[in-house]
N, C-alpha and C positions, 0 to 999 in steps of 0.2 A: 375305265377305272372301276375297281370292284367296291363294295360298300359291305359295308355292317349296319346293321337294325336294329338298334335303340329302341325298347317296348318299356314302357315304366306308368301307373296309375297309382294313388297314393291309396284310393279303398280296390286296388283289383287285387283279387286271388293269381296268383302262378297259372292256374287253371285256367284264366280269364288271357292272362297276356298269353299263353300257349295256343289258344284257338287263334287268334290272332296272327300268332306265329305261324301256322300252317299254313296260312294262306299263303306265304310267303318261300313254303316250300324251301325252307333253310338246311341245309347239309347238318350245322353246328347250332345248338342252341346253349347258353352257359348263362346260368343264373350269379344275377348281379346283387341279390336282396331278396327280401321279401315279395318285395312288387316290384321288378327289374329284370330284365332279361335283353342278354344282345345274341344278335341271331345273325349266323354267316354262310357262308359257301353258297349261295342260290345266286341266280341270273338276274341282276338288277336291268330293270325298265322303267323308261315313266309311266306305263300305262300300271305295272304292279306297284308303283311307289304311291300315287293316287287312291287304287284299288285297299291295301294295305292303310293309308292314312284317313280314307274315309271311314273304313270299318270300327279301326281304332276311335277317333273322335266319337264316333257315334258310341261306343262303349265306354267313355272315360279315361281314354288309354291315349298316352302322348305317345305316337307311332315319328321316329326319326332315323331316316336314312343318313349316314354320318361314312367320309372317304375312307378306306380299311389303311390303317397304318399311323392315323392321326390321334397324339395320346398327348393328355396335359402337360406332359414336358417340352411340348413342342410354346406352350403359351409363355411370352415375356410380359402380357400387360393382357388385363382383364378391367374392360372401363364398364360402368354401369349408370342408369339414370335411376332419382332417388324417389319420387313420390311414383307410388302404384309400381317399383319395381324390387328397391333394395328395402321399403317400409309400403306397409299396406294401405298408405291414407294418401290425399291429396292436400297435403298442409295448408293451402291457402283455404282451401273449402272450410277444413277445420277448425283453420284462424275466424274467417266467419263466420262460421257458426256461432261462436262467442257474442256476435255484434245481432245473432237475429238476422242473418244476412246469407245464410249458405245455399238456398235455393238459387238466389240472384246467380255467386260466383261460381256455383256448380255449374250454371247452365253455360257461362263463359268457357269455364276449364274446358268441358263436354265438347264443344263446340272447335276449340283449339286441336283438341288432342287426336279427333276426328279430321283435321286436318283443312277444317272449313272458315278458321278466321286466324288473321295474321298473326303468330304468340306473341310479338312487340305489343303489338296495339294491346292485344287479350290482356296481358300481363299487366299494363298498366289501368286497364278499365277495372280491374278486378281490386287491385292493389289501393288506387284511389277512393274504391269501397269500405276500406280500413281504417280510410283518414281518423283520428282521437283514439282508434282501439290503444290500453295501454299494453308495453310491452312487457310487462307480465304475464301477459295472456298467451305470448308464443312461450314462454315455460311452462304454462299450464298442460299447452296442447302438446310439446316434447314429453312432460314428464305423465299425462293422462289420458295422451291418444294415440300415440306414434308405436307400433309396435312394427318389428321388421316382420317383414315377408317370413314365412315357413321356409326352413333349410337355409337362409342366407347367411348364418354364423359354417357352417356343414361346409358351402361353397366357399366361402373367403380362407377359411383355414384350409381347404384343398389345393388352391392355389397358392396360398401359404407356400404352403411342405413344398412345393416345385421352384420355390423363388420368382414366382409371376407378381407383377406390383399390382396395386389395387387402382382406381382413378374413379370418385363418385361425380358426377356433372348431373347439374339439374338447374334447369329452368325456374327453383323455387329458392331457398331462402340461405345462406350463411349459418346465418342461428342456427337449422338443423344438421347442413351438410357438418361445422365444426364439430360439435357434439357427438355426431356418428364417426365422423374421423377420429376421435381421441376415443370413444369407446370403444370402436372397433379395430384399430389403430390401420386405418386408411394409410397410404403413401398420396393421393394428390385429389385435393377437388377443387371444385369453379361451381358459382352458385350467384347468386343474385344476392344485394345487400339493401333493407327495408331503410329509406329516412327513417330518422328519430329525432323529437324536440322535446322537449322539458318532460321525457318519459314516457310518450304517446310515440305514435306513428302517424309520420304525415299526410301520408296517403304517398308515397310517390317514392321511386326509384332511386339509390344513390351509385352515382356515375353510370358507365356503358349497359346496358341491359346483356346479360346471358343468352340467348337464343339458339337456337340449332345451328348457324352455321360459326359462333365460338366454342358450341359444346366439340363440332367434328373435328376443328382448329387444334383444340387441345387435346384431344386425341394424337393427332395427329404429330405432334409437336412432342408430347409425349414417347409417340411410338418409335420416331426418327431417333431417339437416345436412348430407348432402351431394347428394341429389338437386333440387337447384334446382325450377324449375318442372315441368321434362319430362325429367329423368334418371330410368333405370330400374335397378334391382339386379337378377343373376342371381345365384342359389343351386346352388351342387355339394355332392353329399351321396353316400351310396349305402348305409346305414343308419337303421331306425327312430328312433334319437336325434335324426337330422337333421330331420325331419319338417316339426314347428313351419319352423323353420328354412326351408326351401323352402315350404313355404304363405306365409308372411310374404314373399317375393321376387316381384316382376313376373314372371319366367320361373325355370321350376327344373329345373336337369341333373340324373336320377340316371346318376352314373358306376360301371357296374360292378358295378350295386347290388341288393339283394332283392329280391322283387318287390311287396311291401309297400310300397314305395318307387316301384316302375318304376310302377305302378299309381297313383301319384296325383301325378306330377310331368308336366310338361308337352311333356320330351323324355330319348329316352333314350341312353346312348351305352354300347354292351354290347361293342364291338369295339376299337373305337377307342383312342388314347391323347386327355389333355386337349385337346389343341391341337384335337383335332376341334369345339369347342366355337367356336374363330374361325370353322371353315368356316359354323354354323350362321347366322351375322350378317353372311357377307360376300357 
């Protein structure tokens, strides 16, 4: 199978991703942007795809080997996970923060997402942390901490324009996935929903918990009715919960992500903002 080489770093010079590119001994190099370039005709190896993505990393350069022939039109469904991938924060951590409590649920989060404690359990040992916070407080941290990810408006309108559907799933809250579905104008999400009593938060879960293997679920479930005969899903994650999740997609981005995660997905993007994600298909 022959490949194309995806070179993109958001502070590198042309100059920068071109040394890069020699190593690789490309026939074609064609500038994609500023900081962008895909390079082709050379003799793909693991031992050069290695050699070329350490170099990279070590510069700031997301180095990605991508199949030659594979372009955004081929995507009917692009799913993505929401804290630390389609928005920059870890909403619960945020949420306590409010309570004087973000060190505790940090080291929780941290702990899950690294893949070292079960997300059920995580989720509610954290959540239980919350018990009295009022729910004004998650408007606070929607409307004064949440800000998306770099390029993630760039990326969803690129899939846009091809008619690929959107799918947000996340292991976090309702209150934020709705809010980014109507602003951003989402097609499908699945998210976890916080008790509420007399305007507080209980501490505790309302009905089934969200977890990685209902995040993969509805992927799944999704893909089966919208990928026609030859439409393909791409999966963004950059946490253990994601997992399933990206195994279940044609192609899977970790963004950003552990290495638990960079280790078994099929590309990675450590530099970059989302948008880098168009470069890999165009």
């Amino acid at each position: 199978m022959s490949h194309k080489l995806i070179l993109q770093g958001p502070a590198a010079s042309l100059d920068a991703l071109r040394q890069i590119a020699s190593s690789a001994n490309a026939a074609a190099i064609t500038e994609l942007g500023a900081h962008a370039l895909r390079c082709t005709g050379f003799a793909f190896t693991p031992a050069l795809k290695a050699a070329v993505e350490e170099a990279a990393f070590a510069a700031g350069i997301d180095a990605t080997f991508v199949a030659e022939g594979l372009t955004l039109a081929d995507f009917s469904l692009v799913a993505m996970d929401m804290d630390s991938t389609l928005i920059t924060i870890e909403c619960i951590d945020e949420i306590a923060d409010l309570q004087g409590l973000k060190p505790q649920v940090a080291a929780i989060t941290e702990r899950a997402m690294r893949g070292e404690i079960d997300f059920p359990e995580s989720l509610r040992r954290r959540v239980a942390l919350l018990a009295g916070l009022p729910v004004s407080a998650l408007e606070e941290v929607y409307a004064e901490r949440l800000k998306l990810s770099p390029g993630a408006e760039r990326m969803l309108s690129g899939f846009a324009a091809i008619g690929a559907k959107t799918l947000l799933v996340s292991g976090g809250f309702d209150f934020f996935t709705g809010r980014l579905r109507e602003r951003l104008g989402l097609d499908h999400t699945i998210s976890n929903r916080l008790a509420v009593r007399d305007g507080r938060l209980t501490g505790e879960i309302e009905g089934p918990i969200v977890d990685a293997n209902v995040k993969a679920a509805k992927l799944q479930a999704l893909a089966a009715d919208l990928r026609g005969d030859d439409g393909l899903v791409v999966a963004i994650g950059d946490g253990a919960n994601d997992l399933p999740m990206l195994r279940a997609a044609d192609i899977s981005v970790a963004y950003h992500a552990k290495p638990v995660v960079r280790a078994e997905t099929v590309h990675a993007i450590d530099h970059c903002g989302l948008d880098a994600v168009l470069n890999l298909f165009t």
